[in-house]
mmCIF file as Biopython writes it, N, C-alpha, C and O atoms, coordinates in Angstrom:
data_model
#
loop_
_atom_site.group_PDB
_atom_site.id
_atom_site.type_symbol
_atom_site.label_atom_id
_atom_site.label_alt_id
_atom_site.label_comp_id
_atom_site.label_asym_id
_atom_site.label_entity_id
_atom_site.label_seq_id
_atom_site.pdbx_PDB_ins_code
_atom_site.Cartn_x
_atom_site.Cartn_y
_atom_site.Cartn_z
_atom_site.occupancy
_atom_site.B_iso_or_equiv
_atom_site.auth_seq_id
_atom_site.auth_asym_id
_atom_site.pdbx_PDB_model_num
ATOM 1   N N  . UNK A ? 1  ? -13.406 14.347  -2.295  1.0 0.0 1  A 1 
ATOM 2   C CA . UNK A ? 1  ? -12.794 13.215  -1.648  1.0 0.0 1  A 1 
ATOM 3   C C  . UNK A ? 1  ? -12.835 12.039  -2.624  1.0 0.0 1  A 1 
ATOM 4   O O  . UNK A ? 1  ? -13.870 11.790  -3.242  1.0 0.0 1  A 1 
ATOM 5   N N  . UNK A ? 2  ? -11.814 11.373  -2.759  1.0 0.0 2  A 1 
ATOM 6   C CA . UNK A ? 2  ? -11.369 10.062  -3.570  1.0 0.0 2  A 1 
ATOM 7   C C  . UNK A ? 2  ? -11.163 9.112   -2.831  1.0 0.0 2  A 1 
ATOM 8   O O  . UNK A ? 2  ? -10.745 9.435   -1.719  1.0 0.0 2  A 1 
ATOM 9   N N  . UNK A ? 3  ? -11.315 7.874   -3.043  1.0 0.0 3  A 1 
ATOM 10  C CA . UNK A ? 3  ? -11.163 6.574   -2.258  1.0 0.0 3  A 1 
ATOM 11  C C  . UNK A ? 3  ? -10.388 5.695   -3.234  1.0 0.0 3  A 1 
ATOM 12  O O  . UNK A ? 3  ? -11.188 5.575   -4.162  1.0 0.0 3  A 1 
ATOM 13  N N  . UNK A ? 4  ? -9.550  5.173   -3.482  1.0 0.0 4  A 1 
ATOM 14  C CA . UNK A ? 4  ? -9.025  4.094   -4.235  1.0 0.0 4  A 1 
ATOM 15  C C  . UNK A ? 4  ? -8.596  2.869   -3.104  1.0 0.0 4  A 1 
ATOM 16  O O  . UNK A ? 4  ? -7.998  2.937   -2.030  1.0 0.0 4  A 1 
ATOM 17  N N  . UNK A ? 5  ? -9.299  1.506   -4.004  1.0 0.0 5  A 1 
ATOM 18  C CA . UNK A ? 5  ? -9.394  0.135   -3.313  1.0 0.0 5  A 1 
ATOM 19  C C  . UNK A ? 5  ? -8.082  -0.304  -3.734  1.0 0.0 5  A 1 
ATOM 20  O O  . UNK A ? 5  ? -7.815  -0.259  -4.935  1.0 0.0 5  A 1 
ATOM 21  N N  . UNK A ? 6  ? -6.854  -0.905  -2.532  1.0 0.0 6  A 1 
ATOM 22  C CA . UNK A ? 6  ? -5.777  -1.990  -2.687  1.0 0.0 6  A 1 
ATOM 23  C C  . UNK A ? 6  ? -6.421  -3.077  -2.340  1.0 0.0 6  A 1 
ATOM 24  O O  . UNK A ? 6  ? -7.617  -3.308  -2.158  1.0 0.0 6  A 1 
ATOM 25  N N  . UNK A ? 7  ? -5.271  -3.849  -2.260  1.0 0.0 7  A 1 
ATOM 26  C CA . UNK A ? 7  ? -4.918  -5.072  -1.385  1.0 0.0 7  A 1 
ATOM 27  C C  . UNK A ? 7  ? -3.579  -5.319  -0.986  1.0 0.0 7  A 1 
ATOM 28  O O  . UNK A ? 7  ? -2.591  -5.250  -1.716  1.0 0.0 7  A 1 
ATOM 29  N N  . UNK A ? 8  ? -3.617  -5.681  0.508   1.0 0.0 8  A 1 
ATOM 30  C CA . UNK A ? 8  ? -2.842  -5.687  1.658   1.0 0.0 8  A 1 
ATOM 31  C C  . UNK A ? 8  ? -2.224  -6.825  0.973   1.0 0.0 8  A 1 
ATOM 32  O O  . UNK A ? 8  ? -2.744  -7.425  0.032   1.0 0.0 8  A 1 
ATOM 33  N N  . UNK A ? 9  ? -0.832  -7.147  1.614   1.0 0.0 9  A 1 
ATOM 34  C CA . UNK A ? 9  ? -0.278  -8.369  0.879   1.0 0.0 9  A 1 
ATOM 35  C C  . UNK A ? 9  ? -0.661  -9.530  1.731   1.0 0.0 9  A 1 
ATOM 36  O O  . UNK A ? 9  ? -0.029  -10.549 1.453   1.0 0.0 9  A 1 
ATOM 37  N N  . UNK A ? 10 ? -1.382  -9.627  2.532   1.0 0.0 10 A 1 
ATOM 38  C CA . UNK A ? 10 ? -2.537  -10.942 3.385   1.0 0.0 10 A 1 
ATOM 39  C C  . UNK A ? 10 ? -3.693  -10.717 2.538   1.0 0.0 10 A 1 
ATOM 40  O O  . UNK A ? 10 ? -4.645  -10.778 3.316   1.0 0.0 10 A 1 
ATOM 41  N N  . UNK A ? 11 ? -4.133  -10.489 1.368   1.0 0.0 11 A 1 
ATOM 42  C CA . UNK A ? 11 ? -5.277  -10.132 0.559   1.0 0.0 11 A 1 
ATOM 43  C C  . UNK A ? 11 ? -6.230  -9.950  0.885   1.0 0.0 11 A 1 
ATOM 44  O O  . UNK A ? 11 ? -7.141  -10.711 0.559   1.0 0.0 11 A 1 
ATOM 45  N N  . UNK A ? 12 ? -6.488  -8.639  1.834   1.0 0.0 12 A 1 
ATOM 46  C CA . UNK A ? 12 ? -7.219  -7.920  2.598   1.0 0.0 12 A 1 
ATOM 47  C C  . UNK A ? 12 ? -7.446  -6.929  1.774   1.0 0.0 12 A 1 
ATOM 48  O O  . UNK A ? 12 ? -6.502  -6.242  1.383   1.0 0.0 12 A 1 
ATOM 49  N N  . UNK A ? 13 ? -8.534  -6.721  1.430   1.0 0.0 13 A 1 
ATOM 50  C CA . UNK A ? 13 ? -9.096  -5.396  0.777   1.0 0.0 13 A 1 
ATOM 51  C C  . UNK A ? 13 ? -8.906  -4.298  1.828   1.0 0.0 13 A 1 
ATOM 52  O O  . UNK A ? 13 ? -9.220  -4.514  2.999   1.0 0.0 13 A 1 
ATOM 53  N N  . UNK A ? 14 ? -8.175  -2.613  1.258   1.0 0.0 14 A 1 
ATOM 54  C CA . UNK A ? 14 ? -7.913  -1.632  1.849   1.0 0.0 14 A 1 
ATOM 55  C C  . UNK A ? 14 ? -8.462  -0.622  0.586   1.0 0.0 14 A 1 
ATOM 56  O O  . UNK A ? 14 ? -8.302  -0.676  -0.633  1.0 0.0 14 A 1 
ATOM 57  N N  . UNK A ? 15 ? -9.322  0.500   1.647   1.0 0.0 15 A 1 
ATOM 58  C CA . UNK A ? 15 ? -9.690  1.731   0.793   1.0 0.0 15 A 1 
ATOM 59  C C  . UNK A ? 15 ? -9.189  2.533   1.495   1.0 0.0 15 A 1 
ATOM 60  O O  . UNK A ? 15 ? -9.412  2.621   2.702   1.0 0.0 15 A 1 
ATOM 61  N N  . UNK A ? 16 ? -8.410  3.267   0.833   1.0 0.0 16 A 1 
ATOM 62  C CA . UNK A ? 16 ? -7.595  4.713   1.358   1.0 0.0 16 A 1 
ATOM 63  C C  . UNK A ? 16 ? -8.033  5.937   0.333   1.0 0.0 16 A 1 
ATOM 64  O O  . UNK A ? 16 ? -7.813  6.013   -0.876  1.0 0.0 16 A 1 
ATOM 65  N N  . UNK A ? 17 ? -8.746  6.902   1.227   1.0 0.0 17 A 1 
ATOM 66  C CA . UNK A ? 17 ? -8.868  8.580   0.455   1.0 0.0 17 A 1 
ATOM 67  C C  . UNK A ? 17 ? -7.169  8.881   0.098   1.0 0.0 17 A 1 
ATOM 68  O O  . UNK A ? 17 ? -6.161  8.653   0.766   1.0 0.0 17 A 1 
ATOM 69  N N  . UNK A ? 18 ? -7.320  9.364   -0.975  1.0 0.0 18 A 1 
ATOM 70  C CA . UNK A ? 18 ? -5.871  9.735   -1.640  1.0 0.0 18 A 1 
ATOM 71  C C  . UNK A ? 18 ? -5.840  11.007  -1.035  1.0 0.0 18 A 1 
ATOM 72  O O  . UNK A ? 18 ? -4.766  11.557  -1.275  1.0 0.0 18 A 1 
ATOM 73  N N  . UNK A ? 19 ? -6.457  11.563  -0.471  1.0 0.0 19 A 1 
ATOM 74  C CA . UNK A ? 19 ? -6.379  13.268  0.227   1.0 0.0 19 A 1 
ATOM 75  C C  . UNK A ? 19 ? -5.411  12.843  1.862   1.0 0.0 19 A 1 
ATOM 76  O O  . UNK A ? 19 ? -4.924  13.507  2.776   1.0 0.0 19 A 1 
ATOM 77  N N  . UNK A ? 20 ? -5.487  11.801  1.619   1.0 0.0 20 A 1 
ATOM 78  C CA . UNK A ? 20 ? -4.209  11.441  3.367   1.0 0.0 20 A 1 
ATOM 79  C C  . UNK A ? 20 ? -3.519  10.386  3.078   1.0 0.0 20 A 1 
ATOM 80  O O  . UNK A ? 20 ? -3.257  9.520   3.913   1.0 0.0 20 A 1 
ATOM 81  N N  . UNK A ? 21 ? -3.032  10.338  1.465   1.0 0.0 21 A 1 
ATOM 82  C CA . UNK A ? 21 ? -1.600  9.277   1.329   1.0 0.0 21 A 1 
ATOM 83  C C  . UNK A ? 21 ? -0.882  10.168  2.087   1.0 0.0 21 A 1 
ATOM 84  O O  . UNK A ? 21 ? -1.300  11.319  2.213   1.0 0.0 21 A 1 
ATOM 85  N N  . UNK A ? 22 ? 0.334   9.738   2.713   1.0 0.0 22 A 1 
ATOM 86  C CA . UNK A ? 22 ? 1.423   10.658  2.937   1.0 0.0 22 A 1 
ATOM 87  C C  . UNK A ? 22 ? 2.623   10.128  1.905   1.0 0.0 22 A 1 
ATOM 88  O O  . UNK A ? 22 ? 3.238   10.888  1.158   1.0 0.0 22 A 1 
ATOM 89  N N  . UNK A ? 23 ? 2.817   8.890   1.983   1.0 0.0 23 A 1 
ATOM 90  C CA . UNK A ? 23 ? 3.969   8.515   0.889   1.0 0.0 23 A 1 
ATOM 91  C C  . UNK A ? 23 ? 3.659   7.197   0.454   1.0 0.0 23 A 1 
ATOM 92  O O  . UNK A ? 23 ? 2.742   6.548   0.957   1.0 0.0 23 A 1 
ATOM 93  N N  . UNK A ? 24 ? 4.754   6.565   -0.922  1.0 0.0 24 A 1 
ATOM 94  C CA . UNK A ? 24 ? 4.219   5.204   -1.114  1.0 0.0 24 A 1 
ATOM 95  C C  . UNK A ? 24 ? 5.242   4.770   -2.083  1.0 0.0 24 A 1 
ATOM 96  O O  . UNK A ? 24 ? 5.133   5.241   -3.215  1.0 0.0 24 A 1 
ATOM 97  N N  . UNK A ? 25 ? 6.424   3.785   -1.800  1.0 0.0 25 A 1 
ATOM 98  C CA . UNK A ? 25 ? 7.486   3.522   -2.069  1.0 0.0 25 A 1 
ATOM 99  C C  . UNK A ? 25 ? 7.192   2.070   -2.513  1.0 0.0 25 A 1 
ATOM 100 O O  . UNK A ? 25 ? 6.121   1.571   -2.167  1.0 0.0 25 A 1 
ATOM 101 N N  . UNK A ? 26 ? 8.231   1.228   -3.392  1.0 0.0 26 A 1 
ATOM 102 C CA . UNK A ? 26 ? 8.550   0.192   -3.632  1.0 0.0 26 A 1 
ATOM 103 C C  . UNK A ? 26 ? 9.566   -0.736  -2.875  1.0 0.0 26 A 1 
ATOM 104 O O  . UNK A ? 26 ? 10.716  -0.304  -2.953  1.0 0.0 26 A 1 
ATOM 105 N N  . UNK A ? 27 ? 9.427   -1.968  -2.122  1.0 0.0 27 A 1 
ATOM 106 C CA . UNK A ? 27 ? 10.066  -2.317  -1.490  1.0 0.0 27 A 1 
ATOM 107 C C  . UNK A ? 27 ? 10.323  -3.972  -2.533  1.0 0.0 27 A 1 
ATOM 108 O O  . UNK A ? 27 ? 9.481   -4.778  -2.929  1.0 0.0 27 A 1 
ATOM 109 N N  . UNK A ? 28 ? 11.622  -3.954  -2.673  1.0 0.0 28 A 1 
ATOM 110 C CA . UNK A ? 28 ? 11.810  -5.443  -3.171  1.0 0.0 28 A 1 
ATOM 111 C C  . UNK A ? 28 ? 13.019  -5.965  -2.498  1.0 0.0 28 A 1 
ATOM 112 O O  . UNK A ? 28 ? 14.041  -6.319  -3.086  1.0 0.0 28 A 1 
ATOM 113 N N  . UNK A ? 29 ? 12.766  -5.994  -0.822  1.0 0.0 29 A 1 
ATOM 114 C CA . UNK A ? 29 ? 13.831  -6.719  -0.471  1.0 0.0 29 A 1 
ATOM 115 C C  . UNK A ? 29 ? 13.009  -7.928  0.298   1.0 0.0 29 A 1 
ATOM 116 O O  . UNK A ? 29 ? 12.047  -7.495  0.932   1.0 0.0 29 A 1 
ATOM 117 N N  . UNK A ? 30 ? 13.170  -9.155  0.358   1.0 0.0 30 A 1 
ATOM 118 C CA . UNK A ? 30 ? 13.151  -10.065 1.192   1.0 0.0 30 A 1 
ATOM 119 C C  . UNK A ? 30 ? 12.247  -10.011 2.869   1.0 0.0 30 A 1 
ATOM 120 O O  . UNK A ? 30 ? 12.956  -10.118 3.869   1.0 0.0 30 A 1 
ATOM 121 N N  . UNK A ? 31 ? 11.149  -9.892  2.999   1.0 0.0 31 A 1 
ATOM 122 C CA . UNK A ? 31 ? 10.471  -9.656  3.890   1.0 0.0 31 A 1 
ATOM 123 C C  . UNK A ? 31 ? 9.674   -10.151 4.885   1.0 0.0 31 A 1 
ATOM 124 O O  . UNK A ? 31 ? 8.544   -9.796  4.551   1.0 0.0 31 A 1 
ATOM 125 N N  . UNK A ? 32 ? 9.591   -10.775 5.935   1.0 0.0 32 A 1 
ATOM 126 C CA . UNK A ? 32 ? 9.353   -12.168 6.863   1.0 0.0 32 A 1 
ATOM 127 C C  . UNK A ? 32 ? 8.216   -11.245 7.389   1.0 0.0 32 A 1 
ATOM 128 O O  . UNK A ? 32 ? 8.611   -10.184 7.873   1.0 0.0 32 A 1 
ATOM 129 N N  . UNK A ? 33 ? 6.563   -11.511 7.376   1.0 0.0 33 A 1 
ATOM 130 C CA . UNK A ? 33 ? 5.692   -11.243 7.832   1.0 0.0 33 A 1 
ATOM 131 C C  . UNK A ? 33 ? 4.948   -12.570 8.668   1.0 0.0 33 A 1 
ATOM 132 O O  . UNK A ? 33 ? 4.203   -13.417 8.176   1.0 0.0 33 A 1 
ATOM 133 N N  . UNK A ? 34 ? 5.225   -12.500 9.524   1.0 0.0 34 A 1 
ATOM 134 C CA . UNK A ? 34 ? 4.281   -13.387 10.230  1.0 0.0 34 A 1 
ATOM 135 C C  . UNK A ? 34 ? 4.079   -15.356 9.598   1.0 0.0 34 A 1 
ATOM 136 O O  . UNK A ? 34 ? 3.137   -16.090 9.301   1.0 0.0 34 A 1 
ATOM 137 N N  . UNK A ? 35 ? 5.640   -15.471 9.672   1.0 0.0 35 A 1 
ATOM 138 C CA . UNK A ? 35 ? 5.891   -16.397 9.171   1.0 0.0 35 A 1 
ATOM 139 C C  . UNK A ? 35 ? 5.819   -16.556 7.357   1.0 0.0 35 A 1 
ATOM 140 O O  . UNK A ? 35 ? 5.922   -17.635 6.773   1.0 0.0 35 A 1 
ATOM 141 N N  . UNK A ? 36 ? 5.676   -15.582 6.869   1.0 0.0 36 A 1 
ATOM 142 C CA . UNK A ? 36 ? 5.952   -15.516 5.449   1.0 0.0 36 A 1 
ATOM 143 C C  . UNK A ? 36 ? 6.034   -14.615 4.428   1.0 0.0 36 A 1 
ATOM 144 O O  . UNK A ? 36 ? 5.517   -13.520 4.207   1.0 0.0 36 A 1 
ATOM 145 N N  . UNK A ? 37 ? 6.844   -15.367 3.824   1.0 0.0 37 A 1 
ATOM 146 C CA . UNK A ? 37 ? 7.987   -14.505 3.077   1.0 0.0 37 A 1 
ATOM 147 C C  . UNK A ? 37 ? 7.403   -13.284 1.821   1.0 0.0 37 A 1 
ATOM 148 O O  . UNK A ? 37 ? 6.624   -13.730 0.980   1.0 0.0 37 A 1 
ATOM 149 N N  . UNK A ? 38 ? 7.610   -12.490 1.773   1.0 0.0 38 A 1 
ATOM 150 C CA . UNK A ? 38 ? 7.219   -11.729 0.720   1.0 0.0 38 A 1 
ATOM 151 C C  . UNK A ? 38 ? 8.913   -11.221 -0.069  1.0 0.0 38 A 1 
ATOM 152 O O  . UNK A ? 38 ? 9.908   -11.043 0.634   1.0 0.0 38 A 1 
ATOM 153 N N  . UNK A ? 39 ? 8.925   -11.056 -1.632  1.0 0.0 39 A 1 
ATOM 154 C CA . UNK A ? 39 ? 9.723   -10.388 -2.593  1.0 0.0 39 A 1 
ATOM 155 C C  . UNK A ? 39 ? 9.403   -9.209  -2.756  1.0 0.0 39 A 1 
ATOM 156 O O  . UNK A ? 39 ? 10.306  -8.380  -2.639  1.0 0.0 39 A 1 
ATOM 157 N N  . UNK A ? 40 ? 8.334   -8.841  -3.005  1.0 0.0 40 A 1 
ATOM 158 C CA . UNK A ? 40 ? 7.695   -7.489  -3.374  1.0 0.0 40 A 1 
ATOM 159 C C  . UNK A ? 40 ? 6.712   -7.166  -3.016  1.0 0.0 40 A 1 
ATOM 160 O O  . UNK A ? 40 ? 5.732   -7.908  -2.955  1.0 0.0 40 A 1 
ATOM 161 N N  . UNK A ? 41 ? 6.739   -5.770  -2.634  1.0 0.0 41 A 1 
ATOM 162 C CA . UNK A ? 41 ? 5.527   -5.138  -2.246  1.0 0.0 41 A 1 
ATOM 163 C C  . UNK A ? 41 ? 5.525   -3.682  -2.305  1.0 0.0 41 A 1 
ATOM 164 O O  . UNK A ? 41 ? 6.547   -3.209  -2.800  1.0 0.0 41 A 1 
ATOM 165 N N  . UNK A ? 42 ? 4.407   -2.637  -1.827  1.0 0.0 42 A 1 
ATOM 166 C CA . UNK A ? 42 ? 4.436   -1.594  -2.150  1.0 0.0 42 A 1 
ATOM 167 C C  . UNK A ? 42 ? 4.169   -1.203  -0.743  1.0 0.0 42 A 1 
ATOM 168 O O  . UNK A ? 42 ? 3.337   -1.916  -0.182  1.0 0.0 42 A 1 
ATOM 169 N N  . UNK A ? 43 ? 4.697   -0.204  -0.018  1.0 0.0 43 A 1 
ATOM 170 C CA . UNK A ? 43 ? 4.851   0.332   1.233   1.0 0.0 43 A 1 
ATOM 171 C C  . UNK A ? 43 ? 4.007   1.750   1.087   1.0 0.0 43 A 1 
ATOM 172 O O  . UNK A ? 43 ? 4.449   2.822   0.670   1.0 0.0 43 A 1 
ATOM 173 N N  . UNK A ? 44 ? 2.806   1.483   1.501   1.0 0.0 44 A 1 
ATOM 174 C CA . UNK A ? 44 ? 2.025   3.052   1.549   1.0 0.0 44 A 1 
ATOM 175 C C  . UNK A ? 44 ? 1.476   3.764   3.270   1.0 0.0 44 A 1 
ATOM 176 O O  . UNK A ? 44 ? 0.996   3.011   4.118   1.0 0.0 44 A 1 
ATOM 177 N N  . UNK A ? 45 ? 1.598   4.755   3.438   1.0 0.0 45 A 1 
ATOM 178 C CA . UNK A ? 45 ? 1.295   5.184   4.651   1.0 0.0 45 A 1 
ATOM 179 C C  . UNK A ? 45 ? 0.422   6.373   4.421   1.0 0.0 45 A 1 
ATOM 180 O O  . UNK A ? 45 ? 0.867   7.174   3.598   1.0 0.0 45 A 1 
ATOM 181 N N  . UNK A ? 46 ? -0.657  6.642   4.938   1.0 0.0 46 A 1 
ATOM 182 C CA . UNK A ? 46 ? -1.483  7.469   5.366   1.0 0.0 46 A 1 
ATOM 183 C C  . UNK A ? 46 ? -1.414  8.279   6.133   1.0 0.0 46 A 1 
ATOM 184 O O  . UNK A ? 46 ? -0.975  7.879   7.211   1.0 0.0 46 A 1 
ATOM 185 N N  . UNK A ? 47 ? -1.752  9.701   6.064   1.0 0.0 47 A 1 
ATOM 186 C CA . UNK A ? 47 ? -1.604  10.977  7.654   1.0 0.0 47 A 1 
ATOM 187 C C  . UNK A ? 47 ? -2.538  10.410  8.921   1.0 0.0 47 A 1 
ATOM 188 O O  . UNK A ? 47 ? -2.362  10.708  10.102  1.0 0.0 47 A 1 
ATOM 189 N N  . UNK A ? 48 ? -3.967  9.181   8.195   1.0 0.0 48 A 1 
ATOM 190 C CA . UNK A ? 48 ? -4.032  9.453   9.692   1.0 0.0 48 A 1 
ATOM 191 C C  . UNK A ? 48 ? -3.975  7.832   10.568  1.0 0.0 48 A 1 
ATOM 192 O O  . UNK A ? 48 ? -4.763  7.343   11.378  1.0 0.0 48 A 1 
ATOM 193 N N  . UNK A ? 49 ? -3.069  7.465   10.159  1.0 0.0 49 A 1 
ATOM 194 C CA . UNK A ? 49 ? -2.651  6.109   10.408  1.0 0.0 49 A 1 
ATOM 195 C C  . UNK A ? 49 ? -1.399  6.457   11.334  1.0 0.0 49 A 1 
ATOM 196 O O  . UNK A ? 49 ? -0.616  7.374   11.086  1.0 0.0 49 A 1 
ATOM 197 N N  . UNK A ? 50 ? -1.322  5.696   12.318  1.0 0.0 50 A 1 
ATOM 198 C CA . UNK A ? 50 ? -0.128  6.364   13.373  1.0 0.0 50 A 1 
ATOM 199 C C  . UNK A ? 50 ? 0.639   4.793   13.322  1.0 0.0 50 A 1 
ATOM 200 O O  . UNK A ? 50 ? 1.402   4.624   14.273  1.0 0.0 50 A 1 
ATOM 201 N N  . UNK A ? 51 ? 0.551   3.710   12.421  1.0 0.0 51 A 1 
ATOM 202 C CA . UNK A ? 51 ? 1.696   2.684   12.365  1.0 0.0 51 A 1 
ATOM 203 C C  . UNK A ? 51 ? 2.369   3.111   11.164  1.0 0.0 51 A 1 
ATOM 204 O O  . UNK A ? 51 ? 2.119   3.982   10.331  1.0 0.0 51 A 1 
ATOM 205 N N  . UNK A ? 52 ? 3.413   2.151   11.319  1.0 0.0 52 A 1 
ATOM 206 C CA . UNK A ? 52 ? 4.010   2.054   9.792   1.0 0.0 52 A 1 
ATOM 207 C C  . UNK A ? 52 ? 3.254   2.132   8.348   1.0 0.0 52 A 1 
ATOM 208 O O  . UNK A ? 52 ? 3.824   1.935   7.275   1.0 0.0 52 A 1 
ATOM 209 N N  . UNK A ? 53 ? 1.733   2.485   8.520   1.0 0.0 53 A 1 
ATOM 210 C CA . UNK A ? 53 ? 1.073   2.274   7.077   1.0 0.0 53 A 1 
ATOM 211 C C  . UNK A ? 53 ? 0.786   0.779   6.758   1.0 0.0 53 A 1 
ATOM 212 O O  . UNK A ? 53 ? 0.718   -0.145  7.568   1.0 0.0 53 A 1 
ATOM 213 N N  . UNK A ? 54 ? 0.637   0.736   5.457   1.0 0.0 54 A 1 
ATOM 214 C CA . UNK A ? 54 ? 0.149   -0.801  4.976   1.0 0.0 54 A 1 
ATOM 215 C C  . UNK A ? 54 ? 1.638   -1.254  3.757   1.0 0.0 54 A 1 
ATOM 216 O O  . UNK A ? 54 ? 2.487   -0.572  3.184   1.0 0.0 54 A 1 
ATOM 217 N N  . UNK A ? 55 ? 1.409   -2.344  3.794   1.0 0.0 55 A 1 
ATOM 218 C CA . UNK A ? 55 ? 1.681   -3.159  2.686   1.0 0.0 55 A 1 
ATOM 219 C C  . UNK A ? 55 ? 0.803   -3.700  1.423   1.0 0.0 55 A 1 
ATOM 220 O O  . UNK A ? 55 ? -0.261  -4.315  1.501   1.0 0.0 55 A 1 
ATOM 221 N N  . UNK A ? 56 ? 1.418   -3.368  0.382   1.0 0.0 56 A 1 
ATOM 222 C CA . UNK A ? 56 ? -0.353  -3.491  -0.614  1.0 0.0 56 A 1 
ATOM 223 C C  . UNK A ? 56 ? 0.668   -4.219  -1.839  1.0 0.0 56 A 1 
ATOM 224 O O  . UNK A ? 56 ? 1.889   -4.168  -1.985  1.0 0.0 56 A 1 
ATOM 225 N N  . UNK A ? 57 ? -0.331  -4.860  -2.576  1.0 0.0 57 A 1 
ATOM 226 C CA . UNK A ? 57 ? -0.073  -5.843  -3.912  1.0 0.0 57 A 1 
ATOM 227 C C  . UNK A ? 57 ? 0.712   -5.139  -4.961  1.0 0.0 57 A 1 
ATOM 228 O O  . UNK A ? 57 ? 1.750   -5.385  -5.575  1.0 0.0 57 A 1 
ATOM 229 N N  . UNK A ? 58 ? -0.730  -3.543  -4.931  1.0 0.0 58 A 1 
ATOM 230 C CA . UNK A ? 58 ? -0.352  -2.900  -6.461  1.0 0.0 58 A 1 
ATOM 231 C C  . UNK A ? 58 ? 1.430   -2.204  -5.702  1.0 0.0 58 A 1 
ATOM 232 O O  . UNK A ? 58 ? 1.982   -1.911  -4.641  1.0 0.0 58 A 1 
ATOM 233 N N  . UNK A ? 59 ? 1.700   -2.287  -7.574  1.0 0.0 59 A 1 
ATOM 234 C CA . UNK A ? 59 ? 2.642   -1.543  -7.646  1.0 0.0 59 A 1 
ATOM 235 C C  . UNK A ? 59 ? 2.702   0.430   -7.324  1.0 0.0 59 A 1 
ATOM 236 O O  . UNK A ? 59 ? 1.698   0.988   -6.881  1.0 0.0 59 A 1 
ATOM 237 N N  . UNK A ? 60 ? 3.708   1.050   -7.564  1.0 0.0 60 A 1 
ATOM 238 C CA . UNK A ? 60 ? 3.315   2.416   -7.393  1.0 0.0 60 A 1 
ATOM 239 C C  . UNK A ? 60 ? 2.710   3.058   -8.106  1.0 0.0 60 A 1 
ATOM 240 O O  . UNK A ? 60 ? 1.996   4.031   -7.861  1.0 0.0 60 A 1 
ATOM 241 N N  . UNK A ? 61 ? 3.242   1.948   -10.243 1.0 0.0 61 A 1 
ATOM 242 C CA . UNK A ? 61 ? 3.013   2.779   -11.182 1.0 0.0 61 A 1 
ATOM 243 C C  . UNK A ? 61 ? 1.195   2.314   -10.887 1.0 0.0 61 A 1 
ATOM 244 O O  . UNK A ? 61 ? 0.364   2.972   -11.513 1.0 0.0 61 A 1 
ATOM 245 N N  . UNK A ? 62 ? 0.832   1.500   -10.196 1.0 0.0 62 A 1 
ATOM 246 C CA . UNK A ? 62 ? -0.605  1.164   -10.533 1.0 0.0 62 A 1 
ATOM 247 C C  . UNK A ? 62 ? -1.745  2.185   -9.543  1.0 0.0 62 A 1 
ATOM 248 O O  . UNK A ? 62 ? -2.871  2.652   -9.715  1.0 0.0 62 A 1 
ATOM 249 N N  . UNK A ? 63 ? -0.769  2.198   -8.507  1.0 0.0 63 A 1 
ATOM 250 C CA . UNK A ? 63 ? -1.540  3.288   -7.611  1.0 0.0 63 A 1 
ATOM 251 C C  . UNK A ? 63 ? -1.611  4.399   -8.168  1.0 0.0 63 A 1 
ATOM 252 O O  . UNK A ? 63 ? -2.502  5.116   -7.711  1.0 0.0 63 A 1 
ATOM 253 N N  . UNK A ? 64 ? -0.756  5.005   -9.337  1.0 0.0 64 A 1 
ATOM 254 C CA . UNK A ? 64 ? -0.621  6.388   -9.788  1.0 0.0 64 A 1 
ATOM 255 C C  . UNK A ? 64 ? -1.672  6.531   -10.580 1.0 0.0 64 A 1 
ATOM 256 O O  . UNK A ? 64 ? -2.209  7.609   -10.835 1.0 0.0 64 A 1 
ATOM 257 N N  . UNK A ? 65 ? -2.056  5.277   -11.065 1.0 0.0 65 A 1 
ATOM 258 C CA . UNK A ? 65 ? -2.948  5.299   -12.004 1.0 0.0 65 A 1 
ATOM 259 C C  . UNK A ? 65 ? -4.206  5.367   -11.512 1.0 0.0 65 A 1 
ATOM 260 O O  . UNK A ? 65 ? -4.991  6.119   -12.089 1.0 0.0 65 A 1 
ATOM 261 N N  . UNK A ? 66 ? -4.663  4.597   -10.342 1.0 0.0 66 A 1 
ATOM 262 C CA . UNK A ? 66 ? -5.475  4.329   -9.755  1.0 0.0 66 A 1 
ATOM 263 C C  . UNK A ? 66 ? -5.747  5.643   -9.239  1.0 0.0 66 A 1 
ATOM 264 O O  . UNK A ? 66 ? -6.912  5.980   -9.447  1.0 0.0 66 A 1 
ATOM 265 N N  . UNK A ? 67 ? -5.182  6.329   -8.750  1.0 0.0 67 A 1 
ATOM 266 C CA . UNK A ? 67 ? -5.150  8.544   -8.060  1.0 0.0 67 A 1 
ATOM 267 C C  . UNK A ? 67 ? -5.524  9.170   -9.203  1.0 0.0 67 A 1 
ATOM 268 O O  . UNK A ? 67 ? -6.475  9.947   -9.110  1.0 0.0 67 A 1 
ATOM 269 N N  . UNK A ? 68 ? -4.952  9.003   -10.370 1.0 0.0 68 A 1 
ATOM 270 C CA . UNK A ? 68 ? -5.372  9.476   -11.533 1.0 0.0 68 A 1 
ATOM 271 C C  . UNK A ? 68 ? -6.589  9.498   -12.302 1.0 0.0 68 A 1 
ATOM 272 O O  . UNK A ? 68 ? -7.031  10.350  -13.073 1.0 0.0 68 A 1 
ATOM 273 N N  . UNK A ? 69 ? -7.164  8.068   -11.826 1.0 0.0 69 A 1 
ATOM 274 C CA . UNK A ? 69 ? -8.283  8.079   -12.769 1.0 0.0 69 A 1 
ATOM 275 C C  . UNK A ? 69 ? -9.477  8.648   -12.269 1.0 0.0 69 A 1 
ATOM 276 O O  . UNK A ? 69 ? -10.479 8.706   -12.982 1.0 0.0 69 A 1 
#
């Protein structure tokens, strides 16, 4: 079991086991969270997360790296 540490784009520390990413895409469109605006972010979801997943800082290439190491 692996754990790699993000951050949520409210800069909330998130540890997710890489054994239940399910997917994890790049989003750079224009995004209204709770009164504010985000450009970019990285869209990751987990198997055992039953919302939409999280929103996180790193990029994908950084998460790849981050699974990798």
């Amino acid at each position: 079991m692996k754990f790699i540490r993000l951050t949520s784009i409210d800069g909330e520390v998130i540890v997710v086991n890489v054994d239940n990413i399910g997917h994890f895409y790049p989003s750079k469109v224009d995004t209204i969270i709770s009164g504010t605006k985000y450009k970019e972010f990285t869209n990751i979801t987990v198997t055992t997360h039953n919302n939409s997943g999280f929103r996180v800082t790193e990029t994908v290439d950084e998460i790849m790296k981050l699974i990798n190491n």
